[in-house]
Structures are given as structure tokens and as C-alpha cells.
C-alpha positions in Angstrom: -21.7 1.2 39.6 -19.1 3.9 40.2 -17.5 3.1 37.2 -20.8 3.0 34.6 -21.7 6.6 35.9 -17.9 7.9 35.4 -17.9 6.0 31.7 -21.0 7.8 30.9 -20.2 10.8 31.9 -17.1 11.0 30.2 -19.1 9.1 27.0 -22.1 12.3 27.0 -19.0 14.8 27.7 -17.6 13.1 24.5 -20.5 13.8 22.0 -21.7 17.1 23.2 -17.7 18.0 22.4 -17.9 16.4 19.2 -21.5 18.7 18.1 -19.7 21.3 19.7 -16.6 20.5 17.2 -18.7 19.9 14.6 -20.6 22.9 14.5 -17.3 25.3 14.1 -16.2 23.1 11.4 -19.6 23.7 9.5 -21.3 26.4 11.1 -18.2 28.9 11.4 -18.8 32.8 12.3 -19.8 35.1 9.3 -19.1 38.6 8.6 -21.8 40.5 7.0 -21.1 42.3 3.6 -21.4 46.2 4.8 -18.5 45.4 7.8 -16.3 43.1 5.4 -16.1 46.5 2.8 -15.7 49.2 5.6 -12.9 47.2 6.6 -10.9 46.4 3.4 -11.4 49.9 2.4 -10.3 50.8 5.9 -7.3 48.4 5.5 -6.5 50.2 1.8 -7.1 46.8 0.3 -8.4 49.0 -3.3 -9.5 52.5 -3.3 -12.8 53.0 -2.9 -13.6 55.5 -5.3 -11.7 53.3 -8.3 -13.9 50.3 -7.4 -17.1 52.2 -7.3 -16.6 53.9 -10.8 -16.2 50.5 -12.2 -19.2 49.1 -14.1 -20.1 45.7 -12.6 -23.5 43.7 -12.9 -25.3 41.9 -10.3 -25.7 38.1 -10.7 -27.8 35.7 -8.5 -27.9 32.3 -10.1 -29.3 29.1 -8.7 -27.2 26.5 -6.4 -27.9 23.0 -7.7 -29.0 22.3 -3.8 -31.9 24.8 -4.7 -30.3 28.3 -2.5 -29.1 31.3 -4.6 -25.7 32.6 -4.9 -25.1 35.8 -5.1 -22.1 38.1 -6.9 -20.8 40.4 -9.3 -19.7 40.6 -12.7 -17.1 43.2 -13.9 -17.0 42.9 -17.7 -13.4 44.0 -19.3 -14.5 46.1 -22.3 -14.8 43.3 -25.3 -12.3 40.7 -23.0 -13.1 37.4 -23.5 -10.5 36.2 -20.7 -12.1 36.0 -17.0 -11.7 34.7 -13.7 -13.7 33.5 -11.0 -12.9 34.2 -7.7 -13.9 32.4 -4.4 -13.6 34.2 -1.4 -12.0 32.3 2.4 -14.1 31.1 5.1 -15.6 33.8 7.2 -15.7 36.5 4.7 -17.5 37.2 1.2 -17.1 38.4 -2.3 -14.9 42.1 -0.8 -12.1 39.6 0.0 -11.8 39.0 -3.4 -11.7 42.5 -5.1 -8.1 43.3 -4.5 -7.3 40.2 -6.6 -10.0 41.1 -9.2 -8.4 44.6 -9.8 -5.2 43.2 -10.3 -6.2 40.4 -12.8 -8.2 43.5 -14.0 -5.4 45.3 -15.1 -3.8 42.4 -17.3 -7.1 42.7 -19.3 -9.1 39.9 -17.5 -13.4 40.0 -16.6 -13.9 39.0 -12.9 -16.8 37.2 -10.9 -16.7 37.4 -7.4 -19.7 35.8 -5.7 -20.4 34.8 -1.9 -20.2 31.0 -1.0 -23.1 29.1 0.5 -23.3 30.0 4.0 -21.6 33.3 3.3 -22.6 37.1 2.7 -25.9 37.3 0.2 -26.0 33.6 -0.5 -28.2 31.0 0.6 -27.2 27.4 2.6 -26.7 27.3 5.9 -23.8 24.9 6.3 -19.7 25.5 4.8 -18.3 21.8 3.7 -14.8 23.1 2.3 -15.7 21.9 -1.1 -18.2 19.2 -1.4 -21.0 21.5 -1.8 -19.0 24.3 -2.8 -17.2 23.2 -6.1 -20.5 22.1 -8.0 -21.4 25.9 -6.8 -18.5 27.2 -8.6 -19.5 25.1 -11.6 -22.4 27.0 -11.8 -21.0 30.4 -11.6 -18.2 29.3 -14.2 -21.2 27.9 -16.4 -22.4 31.6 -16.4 -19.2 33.2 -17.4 -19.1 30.7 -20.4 -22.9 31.6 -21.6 -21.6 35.3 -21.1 -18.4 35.9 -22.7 -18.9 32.2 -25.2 -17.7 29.0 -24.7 -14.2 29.6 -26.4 -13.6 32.5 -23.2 -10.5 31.6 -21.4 -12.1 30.9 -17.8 -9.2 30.8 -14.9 -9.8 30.5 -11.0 -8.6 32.6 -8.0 -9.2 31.3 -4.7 -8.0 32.6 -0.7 -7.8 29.9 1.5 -11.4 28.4 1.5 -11.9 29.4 -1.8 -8.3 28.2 -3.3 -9.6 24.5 -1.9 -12.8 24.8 -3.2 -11.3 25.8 -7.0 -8.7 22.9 -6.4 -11.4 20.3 -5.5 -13.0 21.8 -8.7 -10.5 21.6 -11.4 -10.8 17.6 -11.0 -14.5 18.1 -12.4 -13.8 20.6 -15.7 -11.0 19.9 -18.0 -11.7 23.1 -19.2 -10.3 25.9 -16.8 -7.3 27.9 -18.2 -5.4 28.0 -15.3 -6.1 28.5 -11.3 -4.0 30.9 -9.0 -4.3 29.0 -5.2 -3.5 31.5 -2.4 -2.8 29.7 1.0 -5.2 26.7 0.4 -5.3 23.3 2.5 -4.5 20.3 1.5 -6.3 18.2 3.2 -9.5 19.2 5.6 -8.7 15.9 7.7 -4.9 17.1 8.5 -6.5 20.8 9.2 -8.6 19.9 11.7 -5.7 17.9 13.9 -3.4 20.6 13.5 -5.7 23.3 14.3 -7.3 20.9 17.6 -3.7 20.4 18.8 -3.0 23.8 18.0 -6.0 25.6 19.2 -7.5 23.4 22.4 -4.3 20.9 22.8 -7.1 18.2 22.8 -6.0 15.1 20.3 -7.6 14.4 17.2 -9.8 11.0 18.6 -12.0 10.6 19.0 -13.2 14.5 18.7 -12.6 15.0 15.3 -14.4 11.4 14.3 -17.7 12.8 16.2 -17.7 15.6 15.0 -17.4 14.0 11.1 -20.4 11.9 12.0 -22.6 14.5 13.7 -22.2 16.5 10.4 -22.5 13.6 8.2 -25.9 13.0 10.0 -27.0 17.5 10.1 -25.6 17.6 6.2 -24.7 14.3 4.7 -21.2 15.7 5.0 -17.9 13.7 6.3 -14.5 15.6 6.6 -12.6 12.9 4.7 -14.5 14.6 1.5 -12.9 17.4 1.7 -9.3 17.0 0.1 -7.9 18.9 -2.5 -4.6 16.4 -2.7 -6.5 14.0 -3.6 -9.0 15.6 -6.2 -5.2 16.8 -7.8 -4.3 13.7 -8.3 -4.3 13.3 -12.5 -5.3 17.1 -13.0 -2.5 19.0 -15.8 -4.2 22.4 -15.5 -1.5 25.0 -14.7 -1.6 26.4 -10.9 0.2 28.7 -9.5 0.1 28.3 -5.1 0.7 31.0 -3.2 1.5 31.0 0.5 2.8 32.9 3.3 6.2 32.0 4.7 4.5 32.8 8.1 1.3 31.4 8.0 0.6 29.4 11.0 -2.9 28.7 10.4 -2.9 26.8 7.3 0.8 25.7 7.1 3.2 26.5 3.7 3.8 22.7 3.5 0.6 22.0 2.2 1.0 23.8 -0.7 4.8 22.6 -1.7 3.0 18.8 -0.9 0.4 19.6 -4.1 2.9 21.4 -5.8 5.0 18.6 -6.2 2.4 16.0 -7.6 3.5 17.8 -11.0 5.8 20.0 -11.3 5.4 20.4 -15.0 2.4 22.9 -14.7 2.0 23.8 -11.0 4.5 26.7 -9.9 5.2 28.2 -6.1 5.3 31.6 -4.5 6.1 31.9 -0.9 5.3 35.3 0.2 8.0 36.7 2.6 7.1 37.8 5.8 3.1 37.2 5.2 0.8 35.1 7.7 -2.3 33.3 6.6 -3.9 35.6 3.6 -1.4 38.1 3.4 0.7 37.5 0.6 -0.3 39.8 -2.0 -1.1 42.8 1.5 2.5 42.3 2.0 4.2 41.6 -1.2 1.5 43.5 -3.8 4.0 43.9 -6.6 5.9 40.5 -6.3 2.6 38.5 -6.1 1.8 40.8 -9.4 4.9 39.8 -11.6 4.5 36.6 -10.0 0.9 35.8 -11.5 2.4 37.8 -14.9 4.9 35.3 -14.9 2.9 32.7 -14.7 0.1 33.5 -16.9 3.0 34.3 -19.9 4.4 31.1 -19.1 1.2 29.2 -20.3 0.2 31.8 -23.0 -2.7 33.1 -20.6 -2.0 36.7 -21.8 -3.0 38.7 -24.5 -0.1 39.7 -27.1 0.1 43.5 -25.4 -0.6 42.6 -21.4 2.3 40.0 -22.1 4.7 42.9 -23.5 4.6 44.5 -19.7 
């Protein structure tokens, strides 16, 4: 009898850590749009009166899961070259402007919106891509009834975001090119490294749970989520960047999709950055960098190109 009560224990003890895993994983903490700008002005991410001079254009379009998500579009004078950008987990379309002002400057249009369960957007749960992706289609549909379907479209993602526009590229034939700062490769591997790393609990049967209880809250499993294997058979040129220090999201897992084909997928290891800091620490590298890149696959207009 002894031993019934101590298995059952142990087995409620179990699944209440398994909801408890699986809501981080899908229900992570959010900051709110006026504190994610105060601080990346604080931080001198862009200058403040620069971004606010620029004209920009609100856009709310509808989610095909029925939620609206919410952005920003910063035309280019007549440029009919753009990128979409998708923002990491936490934060919201102001962890993307730094990167639109750069593109910016080599003559590109930028949308920055908020993913579902982020910022001014509607959906209460983050899946790391299954949802997400056919939200970028949307916004990437938008750009292409804007500028014209013969716009070059490209992708810039941070973390989050750079696995979501990964996990997307499998689903349109049709993007230009994608820039991937510090994304994962795999949800699955994440989650172990981070459990081991973060609690020092192993991965079963905690991880397993928690994929079931959010299968059953939001018909979502962890093993969905795997931009390695959406890669697999996609040509479109992509550039991954990653801190040499990042411990949260190791380097390795952008040299692993790197190497599925080297003919169009290029690497730049930021020195000295941790998880999201590569272009904070190495701003002008990370620029010739993505110049590089972009000239390498004809991605810039005859007079950006000449800089």
C-alpha cells in the first residue's frame, strides 16, 4: 500500500511538472510595447528622433486562426525591395527596428509586426513556428499586394523569429533571401539543453508531458517545431548569424543548417556576442556582412551594391 501511495505521488508530482513545463514553453513572459521602446532607446539600439521622423503606416491584418496581427510598414520612397522582420520570443516589433534601419539604408521597405501571443497581436499561445510561419505568410502576402508581385520580399528573423522565417521558407519558393540571427534548430534539442541547463532535471519524461499537455491546450507537439528539418530541399540563400558566446541557443545549431547546403547558406559568428547580440556588439561587421551577402546573390540595387 506504501508503495501505490509513493508511485502516485511521484506520478501527480510528474504531470503538474509537465503543465508546469508546458506552460513556459507556450505561455512564456511578455513585455509590453511602451517598456520594450523605452528600453531599446535606453540601450541606443536607433535614435529615437531618426525613427520617429520616419514615415511608417500601421497594418493590422487577419491571422488565418481568426486573431489580428499587428505592425508597421516603412515604405522606401519608390523601393520595390522589402523585408519582413519577425521579432524573438518575449519581445515585439521594437526588437526589430535596429535591423529595419539598417536594411533601410541599402534601399530596402521593412515590416515589423508582433507575433501571436506578443505585443498588439492577438493568440494567446507561442508554438515556435507552427502557428507562426502561416502568420508570416500573411504579412508577406501584404507586402506583395503593396509593392507588386515582382517586389523582391527577403526575411529577417532574431531567435524566435529567425525559426519561424526558417520553418517558412519551406512553404514559399518565392522569398529573395532570409538573414537568420541566432535561431534554433530544433525546438526538441532546445528544450533538453535548456532543462539540463536551467533546472538539471532530464529531459523524460518532463519534456514528453509537457508536449502532450500542449498538444491537448493547443493541438501543438514540440516535435513540430524544427527548422532542420523544414530546410531540408530549400535553395533560398540564408545568411545565419550567431554569437560566439551565446549560451542560450548554442552556435552549433546554426553551422548544423548551414551545412545542409553550402551553396546558398553563408555564416557569421559574431565575436564576443551572447544570445541576440551580434549586430549590438559587431554593428558594422554584421553590416558588410549582410552587404556581402545580399551582393553575392544580386539582392542589391546597381548603386547600394557600389558601397
Amino acid at each position: 500500500m506504501i508503495f501505490l501511495i509513493v508511485l502516485g505521488v511521484i506520478g501527480v508530482l510528474l504531470l503538474l511538472a509537465g503543465m508546469y513545463f508546458c506552460r513556459v514553453v507556450i505561455k512564456p513572459k511578455k513585455y509590453s510595447r511602451s517598456y520594450s521602446y523605452d528600453f531599446v532607446i535606453e540601450r541606443g539600439e536607433f535614435e529615437k528622433s531618426e525613427f520617429e521622423r520616419l514615415h511608417k503606416e500601421r497594418v493590422v491584418v487577419k491571422s488565418p486562426f481568426g486573431y489580428d496581427l499587428s505592425g508597421y510598414f516603412f515604405p522606401n520612397g519608390e523601393s520595390k525591395r522589402a523585408v519582413v522582420f519577425c521579432h524573438g520570443i518575449t519581445w515585439n516589433l521594437f526588437g526589430s527596428i535596429k535591423y529595419m534601419m539598417l536594411f533601410r539604408e541599402l534601399g530596402f521597405a521593412g515590416l515589423v509586426f508582433d507575433h501571436r501571443n506578443h505585443g498588439e497581436s492577438g493568440g494567446i499561445t507561442t508554438t515556435f513556428g507552427k502557428y507562426e510561419k502561416y502568420d508570416l505568410g500573411v504579412l508577406v502576402e501584404w507586402i506583395r499586394d503593396r509593392l507588386g508581385n515582382d517586389a523582391i520580399v527577403g526575411l529577417h528573423g532574431e531567435s524566435l523569429g529567425a525559426a519561424v522565417t526558417l520553418q517558412y521558407l519551406a512553404m514559399d519558393q518565392d522569398i529573395s533571401f532570409c538573414v537568420a540571427d541566432c535561431p534554433f534548430s530544433d525546438l526538441l534539442d532546445l528544450l533538453k539543453l535548456r532543462l539540463k541547463n536551467d533546472y538539471r532535471l532530464p529531459p523524460f519524461p518532463l519534456i514528453n508531458l509537457a508536449s502532450f499537455f500542449s498538444r491537448l491546450s493547443t493541438d501543438f507537439r514540440f516535435v513540430e517545431a524544427s527548422p532542420r528539418r523544414a530546410l531540408e530541399g530549400v535553395d533560398t540563400p540564408i545568411l545565419f548569424v550567431h554569437g560566439e558566446e551565446d549560451r542560450y541557443i548554442p552556435p552549433e545549431m546554426s553551422l548544423e543548417m548551414a551545412e545542409q547546403q553550402r551553396t546558398t547558406r553563408r555564416v557569421f559568428l559574431a565575436p564576443e556576442a551572447g544570445h541576440a547580440e551580434s549586430f549590438l556588439k559587431n554593428s558594422d561587421s554584421y553590416t558588410e556582412e549582410v552587404i556581402d551577402f545580399l551582393k553575392a546573390f544580386g539582392l542589391l540595387d546597381s548603386e547600394k551594391a557600389k558601397k
